[in-house]
DORORO-883080 format. One record per residue (C-alpha): residue in three letters; x, y, z. Coordinates in steps of 0.001 Angstrom, whole numbers. Layout:
% residues N
res:xx:yy:zz
ALA:X:Y:Z
...
//
This chain:
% residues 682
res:xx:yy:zz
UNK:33588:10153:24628
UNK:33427:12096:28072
UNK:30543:13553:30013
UNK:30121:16516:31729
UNK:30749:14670:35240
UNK:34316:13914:34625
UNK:34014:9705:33690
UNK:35634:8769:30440
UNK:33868:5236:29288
UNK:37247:4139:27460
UNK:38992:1711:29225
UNK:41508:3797:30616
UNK:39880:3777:33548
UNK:36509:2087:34862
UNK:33496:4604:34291
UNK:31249:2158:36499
UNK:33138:1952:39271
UNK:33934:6009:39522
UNK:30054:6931:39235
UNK:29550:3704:42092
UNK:31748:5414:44206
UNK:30219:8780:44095
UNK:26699:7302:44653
UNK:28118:5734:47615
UNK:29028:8831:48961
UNK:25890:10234:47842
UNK:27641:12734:45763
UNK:26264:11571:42559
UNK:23008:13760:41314
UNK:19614:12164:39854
UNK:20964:13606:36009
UNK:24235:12784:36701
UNK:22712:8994:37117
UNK:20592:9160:34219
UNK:23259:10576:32196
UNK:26063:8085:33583
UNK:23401:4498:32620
UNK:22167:5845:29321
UNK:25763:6420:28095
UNK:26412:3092:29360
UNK:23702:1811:27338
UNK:24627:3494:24320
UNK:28183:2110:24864
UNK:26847:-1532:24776
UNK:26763:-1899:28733
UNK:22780:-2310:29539
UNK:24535:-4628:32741
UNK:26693:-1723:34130
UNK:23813:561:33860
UNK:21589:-1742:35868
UNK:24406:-2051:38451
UNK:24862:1875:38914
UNK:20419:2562:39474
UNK:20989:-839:42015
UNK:24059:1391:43458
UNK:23140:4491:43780
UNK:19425:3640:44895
UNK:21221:1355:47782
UNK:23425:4869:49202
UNK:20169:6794:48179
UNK:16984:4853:49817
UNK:15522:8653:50897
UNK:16237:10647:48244
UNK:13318:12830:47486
UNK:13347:11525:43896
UNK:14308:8031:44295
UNK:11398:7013:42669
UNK:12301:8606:39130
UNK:15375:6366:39508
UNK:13430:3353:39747
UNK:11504:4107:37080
UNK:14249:4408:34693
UNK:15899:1514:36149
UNK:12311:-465:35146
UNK:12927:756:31384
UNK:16066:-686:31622
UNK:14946:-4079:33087
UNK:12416:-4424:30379
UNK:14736:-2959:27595
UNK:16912:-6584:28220
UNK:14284:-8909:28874
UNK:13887:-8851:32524
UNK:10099:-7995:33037
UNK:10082:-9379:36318
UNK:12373:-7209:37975
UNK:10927:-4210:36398
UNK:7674:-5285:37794
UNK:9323:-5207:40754
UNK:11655:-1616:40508
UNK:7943:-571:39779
UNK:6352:-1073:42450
UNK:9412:-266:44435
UNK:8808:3040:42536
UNK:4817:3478:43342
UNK:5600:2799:46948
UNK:8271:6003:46950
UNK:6022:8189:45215
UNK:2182:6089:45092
UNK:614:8606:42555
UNK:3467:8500:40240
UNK:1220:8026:37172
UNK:3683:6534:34025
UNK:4938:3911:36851
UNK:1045:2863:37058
UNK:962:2733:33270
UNK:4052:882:32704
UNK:3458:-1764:35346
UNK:227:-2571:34194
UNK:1853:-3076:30784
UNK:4426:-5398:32602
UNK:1836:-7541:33968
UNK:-36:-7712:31000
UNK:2483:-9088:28832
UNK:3207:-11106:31948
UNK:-412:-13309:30690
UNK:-1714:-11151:33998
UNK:-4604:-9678:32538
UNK:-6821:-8945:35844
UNK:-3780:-7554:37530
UNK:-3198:-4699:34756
UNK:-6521:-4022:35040
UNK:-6373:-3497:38855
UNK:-3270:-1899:38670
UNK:-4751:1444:36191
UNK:-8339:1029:37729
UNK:-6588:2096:41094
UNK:-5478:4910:39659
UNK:-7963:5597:37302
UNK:-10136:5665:40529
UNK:-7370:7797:42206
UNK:-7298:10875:39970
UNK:-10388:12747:40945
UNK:-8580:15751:40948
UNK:-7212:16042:37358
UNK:-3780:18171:36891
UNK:-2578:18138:33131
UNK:-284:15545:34438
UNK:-2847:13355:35708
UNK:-5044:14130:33194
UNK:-2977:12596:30413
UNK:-1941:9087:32866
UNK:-5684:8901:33280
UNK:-6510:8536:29444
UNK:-3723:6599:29094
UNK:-4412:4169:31629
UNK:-8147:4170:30603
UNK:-7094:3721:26666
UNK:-5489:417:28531
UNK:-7793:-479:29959
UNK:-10246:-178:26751
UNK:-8100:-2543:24972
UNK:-7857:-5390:26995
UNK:-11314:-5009:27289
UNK:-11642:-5069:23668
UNK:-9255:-8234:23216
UNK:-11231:-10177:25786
UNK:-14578:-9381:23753
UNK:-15972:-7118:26370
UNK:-17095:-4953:24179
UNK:-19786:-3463:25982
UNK:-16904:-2488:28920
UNK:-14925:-1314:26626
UNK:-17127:994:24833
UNK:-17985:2733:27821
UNK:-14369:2736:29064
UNK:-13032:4401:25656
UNK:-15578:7255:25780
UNK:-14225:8339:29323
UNK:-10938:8836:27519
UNK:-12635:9943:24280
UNK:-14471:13204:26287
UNK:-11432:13674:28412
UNK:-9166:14159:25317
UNK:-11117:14148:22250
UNK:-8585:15597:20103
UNK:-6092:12277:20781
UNK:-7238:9611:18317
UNK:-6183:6371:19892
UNK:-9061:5749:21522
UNK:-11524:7296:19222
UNK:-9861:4649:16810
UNK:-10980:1710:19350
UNK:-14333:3139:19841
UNK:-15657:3152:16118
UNK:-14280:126:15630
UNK:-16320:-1442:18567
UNK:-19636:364:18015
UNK:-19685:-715:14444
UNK:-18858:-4161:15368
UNK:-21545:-4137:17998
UNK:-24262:-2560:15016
UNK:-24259:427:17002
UNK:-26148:2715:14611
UNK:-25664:5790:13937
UNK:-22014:4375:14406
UNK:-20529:8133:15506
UNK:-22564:9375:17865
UNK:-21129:12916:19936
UNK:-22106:14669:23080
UNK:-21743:17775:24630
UNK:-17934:17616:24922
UNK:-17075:15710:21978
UNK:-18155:16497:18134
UNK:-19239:13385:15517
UNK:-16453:15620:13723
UNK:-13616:14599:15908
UNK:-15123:11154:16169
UNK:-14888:10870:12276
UNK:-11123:12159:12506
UNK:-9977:9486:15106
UNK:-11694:6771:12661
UNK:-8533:4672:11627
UNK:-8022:4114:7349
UNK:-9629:483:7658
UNK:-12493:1574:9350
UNK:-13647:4214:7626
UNK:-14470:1822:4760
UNK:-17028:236:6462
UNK:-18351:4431:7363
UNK:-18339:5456:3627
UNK:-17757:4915:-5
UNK:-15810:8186:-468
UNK:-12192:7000:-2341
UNK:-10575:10340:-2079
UNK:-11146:10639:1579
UNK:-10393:7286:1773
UNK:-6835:8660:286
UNK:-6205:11365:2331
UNK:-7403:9836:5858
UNK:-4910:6551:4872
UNK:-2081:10106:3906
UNK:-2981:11353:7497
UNK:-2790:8293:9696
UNK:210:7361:7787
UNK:2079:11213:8302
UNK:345:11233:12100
UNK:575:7736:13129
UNK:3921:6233:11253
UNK:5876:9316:10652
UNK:9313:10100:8965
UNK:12353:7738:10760
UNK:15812:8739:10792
UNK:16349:7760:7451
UNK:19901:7793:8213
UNK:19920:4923:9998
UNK:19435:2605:6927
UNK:21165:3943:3518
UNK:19079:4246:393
UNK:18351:1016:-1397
UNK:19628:1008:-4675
UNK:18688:-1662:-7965
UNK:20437:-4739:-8517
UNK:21265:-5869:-11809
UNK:18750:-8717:-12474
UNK:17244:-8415:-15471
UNK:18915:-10497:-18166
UNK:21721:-11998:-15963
UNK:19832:-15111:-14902
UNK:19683:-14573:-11141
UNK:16627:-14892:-9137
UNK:14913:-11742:-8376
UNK:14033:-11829:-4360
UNK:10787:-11160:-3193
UNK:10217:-11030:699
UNK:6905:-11236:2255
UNK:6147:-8812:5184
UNK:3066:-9797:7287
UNK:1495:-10429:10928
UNK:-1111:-12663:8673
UNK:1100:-15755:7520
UNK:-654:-18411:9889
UNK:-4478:-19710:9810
UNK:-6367:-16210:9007
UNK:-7615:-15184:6017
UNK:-4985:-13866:3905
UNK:-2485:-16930:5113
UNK:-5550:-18979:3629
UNK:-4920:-16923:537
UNK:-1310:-16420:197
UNK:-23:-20414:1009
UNK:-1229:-21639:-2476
UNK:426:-18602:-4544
UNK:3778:-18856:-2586
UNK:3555:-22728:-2818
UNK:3599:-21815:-6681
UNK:6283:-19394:-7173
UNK:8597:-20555:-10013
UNK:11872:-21062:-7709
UNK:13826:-20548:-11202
UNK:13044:-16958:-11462
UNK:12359:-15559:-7822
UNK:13418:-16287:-4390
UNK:10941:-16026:-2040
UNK:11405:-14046:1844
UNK:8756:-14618:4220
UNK:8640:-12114:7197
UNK:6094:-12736:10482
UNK:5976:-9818:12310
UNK:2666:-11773:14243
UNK:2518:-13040:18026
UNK:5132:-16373:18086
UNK:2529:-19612:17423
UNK:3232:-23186:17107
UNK:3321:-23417:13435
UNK:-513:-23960:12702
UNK:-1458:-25799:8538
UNK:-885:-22184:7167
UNK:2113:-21441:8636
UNK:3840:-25061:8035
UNK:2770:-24938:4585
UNK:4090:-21224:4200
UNK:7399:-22147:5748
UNK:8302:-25205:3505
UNK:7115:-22812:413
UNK:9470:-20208:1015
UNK:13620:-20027:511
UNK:13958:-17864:4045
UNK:11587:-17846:6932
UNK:12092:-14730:8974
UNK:10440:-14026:12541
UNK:10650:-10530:13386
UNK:7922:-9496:15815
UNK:10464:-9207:18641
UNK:12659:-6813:16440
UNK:12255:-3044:16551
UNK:11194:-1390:13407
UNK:14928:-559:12561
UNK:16282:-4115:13263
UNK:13792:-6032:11165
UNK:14503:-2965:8318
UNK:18548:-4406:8576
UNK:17386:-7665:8265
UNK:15530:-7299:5431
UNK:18512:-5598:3867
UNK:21018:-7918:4916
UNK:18685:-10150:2684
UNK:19307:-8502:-206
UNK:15772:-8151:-1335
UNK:14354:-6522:-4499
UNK:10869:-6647:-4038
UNK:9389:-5841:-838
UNK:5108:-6635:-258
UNK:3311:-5144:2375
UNK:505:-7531:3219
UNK:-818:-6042:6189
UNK:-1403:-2387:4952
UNK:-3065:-442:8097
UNK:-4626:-3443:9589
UNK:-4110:-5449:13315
UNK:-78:-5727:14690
UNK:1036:-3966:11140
UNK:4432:-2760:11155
UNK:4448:-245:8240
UNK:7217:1783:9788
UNK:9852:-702:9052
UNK:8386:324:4728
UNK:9471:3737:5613
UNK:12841:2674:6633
UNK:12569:1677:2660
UNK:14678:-1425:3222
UNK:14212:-2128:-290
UNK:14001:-754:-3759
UNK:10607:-1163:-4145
UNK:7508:-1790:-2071
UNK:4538:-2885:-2797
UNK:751:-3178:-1339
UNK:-1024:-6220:-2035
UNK:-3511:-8802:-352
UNK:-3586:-7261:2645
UNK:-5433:-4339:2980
UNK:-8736:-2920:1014
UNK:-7026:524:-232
UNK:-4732:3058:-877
UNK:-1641:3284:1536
UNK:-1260:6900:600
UNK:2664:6941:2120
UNK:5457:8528:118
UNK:7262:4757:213
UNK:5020:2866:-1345
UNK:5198:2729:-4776
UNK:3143:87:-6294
UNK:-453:-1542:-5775
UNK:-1385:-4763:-7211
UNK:-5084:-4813:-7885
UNK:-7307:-5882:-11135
UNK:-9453:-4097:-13413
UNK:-13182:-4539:-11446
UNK:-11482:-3268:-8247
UNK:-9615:-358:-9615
UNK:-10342:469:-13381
UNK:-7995:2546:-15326
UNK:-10585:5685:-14201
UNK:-9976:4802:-11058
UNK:-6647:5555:-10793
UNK:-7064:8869:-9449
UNK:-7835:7512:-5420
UNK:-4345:5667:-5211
UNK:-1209:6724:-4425
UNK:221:4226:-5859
UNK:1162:3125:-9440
UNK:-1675:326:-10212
UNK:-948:-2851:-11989
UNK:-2851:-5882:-12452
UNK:-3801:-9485:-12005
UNK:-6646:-11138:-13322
UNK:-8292:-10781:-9993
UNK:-7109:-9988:-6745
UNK:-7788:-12578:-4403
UNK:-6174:-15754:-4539
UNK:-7722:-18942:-3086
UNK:-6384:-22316:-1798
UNK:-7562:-25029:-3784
UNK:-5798:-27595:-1547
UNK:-8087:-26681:1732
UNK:-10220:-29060:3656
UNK:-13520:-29046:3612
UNK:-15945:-30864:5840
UNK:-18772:-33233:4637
UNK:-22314:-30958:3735
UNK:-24301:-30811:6414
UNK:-28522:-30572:6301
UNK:-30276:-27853:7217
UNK:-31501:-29448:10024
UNK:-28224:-29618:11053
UNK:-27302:-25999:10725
UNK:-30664:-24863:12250
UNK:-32265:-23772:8707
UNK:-35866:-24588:7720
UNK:-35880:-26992:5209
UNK:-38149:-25333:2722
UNK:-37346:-21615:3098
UNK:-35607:-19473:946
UNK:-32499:-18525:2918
UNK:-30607:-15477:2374
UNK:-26990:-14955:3750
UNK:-24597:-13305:4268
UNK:-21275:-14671:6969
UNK:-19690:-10962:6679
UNK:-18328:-9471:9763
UNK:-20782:-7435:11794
UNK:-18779:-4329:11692
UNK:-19876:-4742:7900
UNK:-23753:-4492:8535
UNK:-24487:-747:8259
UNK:-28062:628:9276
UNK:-28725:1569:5575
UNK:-27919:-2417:4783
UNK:-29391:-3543:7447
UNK:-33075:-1931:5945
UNK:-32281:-3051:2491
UNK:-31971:-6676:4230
UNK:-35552:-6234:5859
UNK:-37275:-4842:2761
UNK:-36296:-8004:1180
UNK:-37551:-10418:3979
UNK:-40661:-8739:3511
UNK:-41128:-8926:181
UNK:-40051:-12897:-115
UNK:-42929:-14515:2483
UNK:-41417:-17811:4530
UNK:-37681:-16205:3740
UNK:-34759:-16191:6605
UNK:-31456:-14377:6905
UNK:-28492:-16390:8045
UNK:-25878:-14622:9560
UNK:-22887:-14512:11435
UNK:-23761:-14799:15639
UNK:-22313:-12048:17678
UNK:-22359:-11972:21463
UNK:-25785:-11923:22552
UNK:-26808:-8204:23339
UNK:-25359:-7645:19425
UNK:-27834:-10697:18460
UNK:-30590:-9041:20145
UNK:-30074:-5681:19066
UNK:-30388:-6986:15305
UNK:-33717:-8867:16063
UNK:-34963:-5740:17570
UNK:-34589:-3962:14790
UNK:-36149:-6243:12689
UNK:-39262:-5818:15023
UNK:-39098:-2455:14097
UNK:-38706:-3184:10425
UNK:-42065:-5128:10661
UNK:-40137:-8730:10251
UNK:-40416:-11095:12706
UNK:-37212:-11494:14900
UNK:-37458:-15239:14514
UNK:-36481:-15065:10878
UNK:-33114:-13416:11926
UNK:-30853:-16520:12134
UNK:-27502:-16723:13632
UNK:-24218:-18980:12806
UNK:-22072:-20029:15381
UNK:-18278:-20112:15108
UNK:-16936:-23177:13757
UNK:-13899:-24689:12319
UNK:-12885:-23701:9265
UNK:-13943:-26691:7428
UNK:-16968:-27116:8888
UNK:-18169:-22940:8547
UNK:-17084:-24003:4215
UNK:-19230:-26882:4488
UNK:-22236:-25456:5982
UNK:-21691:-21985:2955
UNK:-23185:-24473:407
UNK:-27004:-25221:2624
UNK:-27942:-20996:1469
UNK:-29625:-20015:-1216
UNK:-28206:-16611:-1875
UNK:-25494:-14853:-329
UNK:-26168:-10653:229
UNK:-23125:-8910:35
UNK:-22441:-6066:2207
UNK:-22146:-1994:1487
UNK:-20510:105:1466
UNK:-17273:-2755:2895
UNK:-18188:-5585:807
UNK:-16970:-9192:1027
UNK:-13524:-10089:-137
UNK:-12156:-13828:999
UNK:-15737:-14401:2355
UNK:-17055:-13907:-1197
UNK:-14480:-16347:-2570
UNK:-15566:-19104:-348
UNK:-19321:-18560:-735
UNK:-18474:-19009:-4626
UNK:-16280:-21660:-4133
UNK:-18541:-23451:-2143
UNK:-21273:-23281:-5119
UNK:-23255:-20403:-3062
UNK:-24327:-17268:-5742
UNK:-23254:-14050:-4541
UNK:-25171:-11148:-4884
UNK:-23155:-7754:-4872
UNK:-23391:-3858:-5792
UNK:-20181:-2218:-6397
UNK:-19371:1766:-5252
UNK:-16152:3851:-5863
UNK:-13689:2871:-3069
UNK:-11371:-335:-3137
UNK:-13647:-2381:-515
UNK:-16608:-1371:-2144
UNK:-15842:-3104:-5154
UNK:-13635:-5768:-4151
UNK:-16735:-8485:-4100
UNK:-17669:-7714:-7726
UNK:-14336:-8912:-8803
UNK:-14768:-12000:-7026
UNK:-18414:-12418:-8927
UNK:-16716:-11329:-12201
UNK:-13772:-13371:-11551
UNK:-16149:-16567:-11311
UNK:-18322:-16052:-14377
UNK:-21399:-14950:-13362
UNK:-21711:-10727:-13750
UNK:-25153:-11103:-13995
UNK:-24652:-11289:-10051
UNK:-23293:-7769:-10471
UNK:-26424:-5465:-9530
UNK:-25621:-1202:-10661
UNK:-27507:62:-7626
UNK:-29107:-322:-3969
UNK:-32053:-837:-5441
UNK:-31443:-2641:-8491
UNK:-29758:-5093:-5819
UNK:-32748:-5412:-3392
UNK:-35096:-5902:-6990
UNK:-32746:-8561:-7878
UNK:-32592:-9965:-4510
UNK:-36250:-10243:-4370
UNK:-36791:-11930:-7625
UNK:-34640:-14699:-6595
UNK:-36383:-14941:-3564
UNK:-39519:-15157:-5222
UNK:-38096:-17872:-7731
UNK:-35952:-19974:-6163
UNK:-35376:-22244:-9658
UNK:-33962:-18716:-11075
UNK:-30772:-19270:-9238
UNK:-30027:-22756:-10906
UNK:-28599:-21830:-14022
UNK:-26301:-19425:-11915
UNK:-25275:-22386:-9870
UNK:-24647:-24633:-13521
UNK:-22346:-22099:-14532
UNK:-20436:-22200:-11444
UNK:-20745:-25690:-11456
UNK:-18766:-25767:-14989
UNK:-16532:-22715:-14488
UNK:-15407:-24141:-11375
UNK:-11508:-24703:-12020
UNK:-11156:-22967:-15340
UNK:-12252:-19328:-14268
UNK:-9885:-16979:-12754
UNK:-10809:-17171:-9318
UNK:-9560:-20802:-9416
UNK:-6447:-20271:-11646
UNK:-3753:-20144:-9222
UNK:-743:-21443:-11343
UNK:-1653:-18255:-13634
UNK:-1814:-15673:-11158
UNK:1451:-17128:-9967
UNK:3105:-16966:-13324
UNK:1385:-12931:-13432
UNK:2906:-11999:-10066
UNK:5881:-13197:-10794
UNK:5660:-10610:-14618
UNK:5048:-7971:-12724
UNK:7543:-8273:-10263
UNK:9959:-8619:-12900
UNK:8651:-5270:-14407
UNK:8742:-3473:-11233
UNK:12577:-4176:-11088
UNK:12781:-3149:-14862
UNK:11400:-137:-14130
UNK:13566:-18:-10694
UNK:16557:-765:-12755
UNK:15621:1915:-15264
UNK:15402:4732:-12623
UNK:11609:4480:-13607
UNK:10034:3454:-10026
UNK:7016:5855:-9667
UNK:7072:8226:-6760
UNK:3817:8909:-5052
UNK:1969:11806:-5597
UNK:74:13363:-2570
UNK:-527:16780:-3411
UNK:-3704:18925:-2022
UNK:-4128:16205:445
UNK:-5572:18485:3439
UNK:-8175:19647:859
UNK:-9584:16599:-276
UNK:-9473:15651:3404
UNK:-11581:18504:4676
UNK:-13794:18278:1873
UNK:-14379:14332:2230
UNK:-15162:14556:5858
UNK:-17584:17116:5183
UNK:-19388:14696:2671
UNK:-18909:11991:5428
UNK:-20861:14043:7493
UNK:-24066:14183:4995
UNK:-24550:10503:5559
UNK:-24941:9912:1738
UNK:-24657:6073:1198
UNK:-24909:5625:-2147
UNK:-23705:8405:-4779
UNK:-22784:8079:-9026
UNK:-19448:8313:-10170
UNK:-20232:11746:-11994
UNK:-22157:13262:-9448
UNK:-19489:12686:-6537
UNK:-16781:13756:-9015
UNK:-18496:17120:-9921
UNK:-19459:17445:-6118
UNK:-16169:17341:-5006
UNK:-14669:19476:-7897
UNK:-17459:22223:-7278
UNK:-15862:22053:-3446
UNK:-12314:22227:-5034
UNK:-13029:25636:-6702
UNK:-13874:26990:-3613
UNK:-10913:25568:-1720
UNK:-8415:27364:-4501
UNK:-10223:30544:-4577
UNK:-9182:30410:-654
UNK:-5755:29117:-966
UNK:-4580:28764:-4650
UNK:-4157:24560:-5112
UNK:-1251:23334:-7389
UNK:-2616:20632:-10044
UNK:-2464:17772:-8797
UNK:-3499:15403:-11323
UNK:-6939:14069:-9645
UNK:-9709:16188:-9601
UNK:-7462:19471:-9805
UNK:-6411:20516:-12938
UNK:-5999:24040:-12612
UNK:-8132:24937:-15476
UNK:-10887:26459:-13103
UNK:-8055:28672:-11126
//
């Protein structure tokens, strides 16, 4: 392979040492230098490249562009490992050419995966502070470098900082949705209500299109828009890859031939969190005679924590990948030879749902991981069960539904603490305490009401919740104030271990679930704990994901139809506390015979469906998802969104929607798609 500068990189003769020579005599050009190392690269030679940007920028200290040189000669540094010397070619770099804004970006990246935290956020304050004058240039380092700067405030729990620090970038650039995606995250975590809030340079519109697919289930109970905003992220944020790169995946021959089918694992989760907590039981029980079992961490490196250790002596291969580009880990998982693939991260924190699209295997799967549709063209299957997504339901998923008994496993092995009193938690003794140990982000304004109205019809009654940082603590109590309840019966729960938060579940009363992002392992340890969970289901997949919990245990009658049928319920509880006792004697006697508890069995029906998926694999049968009309029911979601409806019938938001579909065809004529659009109306 030649270049345009003459060097052959064959061995005939040394390509390094002819484009040394001409840098020595300053004869070799900025491209020619950048052309010369990144064939080098390519070849296999990252070291000779380094040598020729040390070369040439020896002979060419003064060149008017030497600090593009060692800039690219910092990617280089970090591309094998060495982030200290790119931290230094950096600032080498800033000092040729001070305002040169991606060198500012990429060094304070360098130092903060350094651990140097305060020094990244120096380095893009300084030039944050520096661009006064905005050029388009500028203008897009500054955002970036303020997007930084956002989410190391974010990671550090500043959330306050970082809220402000977003919005700069937000009104800069408010069609970019990386930091919008931040900011609605934070303000709903800090029960910032209303939770999209524009100004005079940015709409709530382009807020609500920056809101990521995870977070817009805490916003709204709106499945189809749930469907196409997951379809949008996924075509905006993931993308096609050079499919090229890995070849299609074809079946193996399993069925009937007595091998093992494999089944890897993919997740950032498998360690002490809550889906590891879920997960380590199931994989513990995996009937070794039938599947093989891949785990893949694609998380930050730990020292193996309970979870993990447990995880790793479950499984046949342990796989850590997080230091693997998206392509790499795809080979690996190929190299494996695996059948089933399961996404249990979905579009949550340090996902890596581009290596799916690589489709590294035959089939993939979503479950465990993430409340919803993946709306992607590679994912084929969902796991679910019948509460969370009934046979109706169908419609708002992508992906071919099948079921388990209910979807979220437990651990029966983990360790609880002894009970503590009351006293001991903080709680009155006597008073009817209501709780609910969701995450904030979870508490809307509309729940937050429903939570007062029952305070104030139970006298003496306390909610226990989880503690946030103190301004989010004291902007709940002041809202109580203005709810007429006094702030002192607003009760907050300090972080504790694990065993100790399970423990302390059991002191409540009543747990009140969340709308419209319910409670999904949180639910399953209230119940499991003894604690009755009161819960309303909507449409979407979070909405509902709490009622199969309730169902799962025994105890519908915990299943309220409506906001208010739930705050009615909630209140007659209240008012009787000896009402709740027979609900806690059938939990009592369901305990380890009810679904929620019956982990071998799940096992055994994860392992059936598996085996049907590569049937149907086998048979050329693997569905393909369908994602027609998806701008439509996008525009026409986010336009409901915007209403602020919390609460809506199945019927009513089905013939809404199709009333806005006939309009949207008489536009631009829609092809059926098998949802709401049948055609029949054209």
């Amino acid at each position: 392979m030649t270049m345009d500068t003459g060097i052959n990189v064959s061995n005939e003769i040394s390509p390094l040492a002819a484009l040394i020579e001409r840098a020595r005599n300053q004869q070799l050009s900025v491209t020619d230098v950048f052309q010369g190392a990144e064939m080098l690269t390519r070849a296999g030679r990252p070291d000779q490249a380094m040598d020729l940007y040390k070369s040439w920028i020896a002979f060419n200290s003064n060149h008017p562009l030497v600090h593009m040189v060692y800039f690219n000669y910092s990617v280089t540094l970090r591309q094998v490992g060495d982030t200290a010397g790119a931290i230094n070619a950096l600032r080498a770099c800033l000092k040729a050419e001070p305002m040169f804004g991606a060198a500012h970006v990429n060094l304070g990246r360098a130092l903060e995966d350094s651990g140097l935290l305060n020094d990244a956020l120096q380095q893009w304050r300084s030039y944050a502070a520096s661009t006064a004058e905005i050029n388009p240039d500028k203008l897009a380092h500054r955002v970036m470098v303020l997007e930084h700067i956002g989410r190391v405030l974010e990671n550090a729990g500043m959330m306050e900082e970082a809220e402000t620090t977003l919005w700069q970038a937000i009104e800069l650039r408010p069609e970019k949705k990386e930091a919008g995606q931040h900011w609605s995250a934070i303000r709903l975590r800090q029960c910032k209500w209303p939770a999209l809030e524009g100004s005079h340079y940015v709409t709530v519109r382009q807020l609500l299109d920056a809101v990521s697919p995870l977070t817009i289930a805490c916003y709204t109970d709106d499945p189809l828009f749930h469907l196409a905003k997951a379809q949008r992220y996924n075509r905006t944020m993931v993308g096609k890859p050079d499919l090229g790169v890995i070849p299609p995946q074809l079946p193996r021959k399993k069925t009937g031939t007595g091998q093992r089918l494999r089944v890897g694992y993919l997740s950032s989760d498998l360690r002490d969190h809550a889906v590891g907590f879920a997960l380590r039981e199931v994989l513990e029980l995996h009937d070794k005679a039938t599947v093989e079992v891949f785990a893949y961490y694609c998380g930050d490196p730990i020292t193996p924590d309970e979870t993990q250790r447990r995880i790793r002596s479950a499984v046949d291969g342990w796989r850590e990948i997080a230091a693997l580009s998206d392509v790499d880990a795809a080979r690996l998982i190929v190299n494996d030879e695996i059948d089933i693939l399961v996404d249990v991260n979905g579009y949550t924190k340090h996902a890596r749902t581009r290596i799916f699209a690589y489709r590294p295997a035959p089939v993939i799967v979503n479950f465990c991981g993430y409340p919803g549709t993946m709306a992607s063209p590679f994912h084929q299957y969902m796991i679910a069960d019948n509460v969370i997504v009934p046979p109706e339901h169908e419609i708002y998923y992508s992906e071919k539904v099948l079921r388990i008994p209910c979807n979220q496993p437990v651990d029966r092995k983990r360790v609880v603490a002894p009970r503590p009193t009351r006293a001991e938690v903080g709680l009155p003794e006597d008073a009817f305490v209501f709780a609910c140990f969701n995450g904030m982000q979870k508490i809307t304004q509309a729940c937050f009401t429903r939570w007062m109205s029952i305070l104030n019809a139970v006298p003496g009654s306390v909610l226990w919740i989880l503690s946030g940082d103190d301004a989010v603590n004291q902007r709940l109590r002041d809202a109580a104030t203005r709810a007429g309840v006094d702030a002192a019966r607003l009760l907050f729960a300090a972080k504790a271990l694990n065993a100790h938060h399970l423990a302390r579940i059991a002191v409540a009363d009543l747990f009140l679930d969340t709308f419209p992002y319910g409670a999904h392992s949180t639910a399953a340890d209230a119940i499991n704990m003894g604690l009755p969970v009161l819960t309303f289901p909507g449409k979407s997949f979070a909405s509902r994901f709490c009622a199969s919990v309730v169902a799962a245990a025994g105890v519908p009658e915990l299943i309220a139809t409506s906001p208010d049928d739930y705050t009615r319920r909630a209140i007659a509880f209240g008012l009787d506390r000896a009402s709740l006792q027979p609900i806690r004697d059938s939990l009592k006697r369901q305990f380890e015979t009810s679904a929620l508890r019956d982990m071998p069995g799940l096992a055994r029906r994860l392992e059936e469906l598996y085996w049907q998926m590569q049937g149907e694999c086998e048979r050329g049968e693997t569905p393909v998802p369908q994602l027609l009309n998806m701008d439509a029911y996008y525009e026409i979601g986010a336009e409901f969104s915007l209403e602020n409806r919390e609460f809506e019938d199945e019927a009513s938001y089905r013939q809404r929607f199709h009333e806005k579909l006939v309009q949207w065809n008489s536009y631009a004529p829609l092809l059926p798609d098998g949802r709401l659009w049948t055609g029949a109306d054209a």
